[in-house]
Residue, then its C-alpha position, 0 to 999 in steps of 0.5 A: x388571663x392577666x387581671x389588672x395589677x392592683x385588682x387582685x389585691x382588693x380582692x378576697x374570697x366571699x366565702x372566708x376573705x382570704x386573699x386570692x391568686x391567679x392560676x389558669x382561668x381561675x382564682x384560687x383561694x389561699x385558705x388552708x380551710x377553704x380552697x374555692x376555685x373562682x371562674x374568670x369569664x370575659x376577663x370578669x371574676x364570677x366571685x359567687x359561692x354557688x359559682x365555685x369550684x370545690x378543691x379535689 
């Protein structure tokens, strides 16, 4: 799932607007406090916080 090269750096995390990266189908949050999974669907990230995965 290769997002386009300039989209993940504008992107951040709703929850506390820390920056994000790739991992498998997913966007993780880089908060030490926060952790957020985010789903990609379709090549779409789904950056809701009901939407999200919590870290285990």
């Amino acid at each position: 799932m290769a997002l386009e090269a300039g989209l993940l750096e504008i992107l951040a995390c709703p929850a506390c607007h820390s920056p994000l990266e790739e991992q498998d189908t997913e966007l993780v949050c880089t908060g030490q406090d926060c952790g957020l999974s985010y789903p990609v669907r379709d090549g779409i990230p789904v950056l809701l916080v009901d939407e999200a995965r919590r870290p285990a």
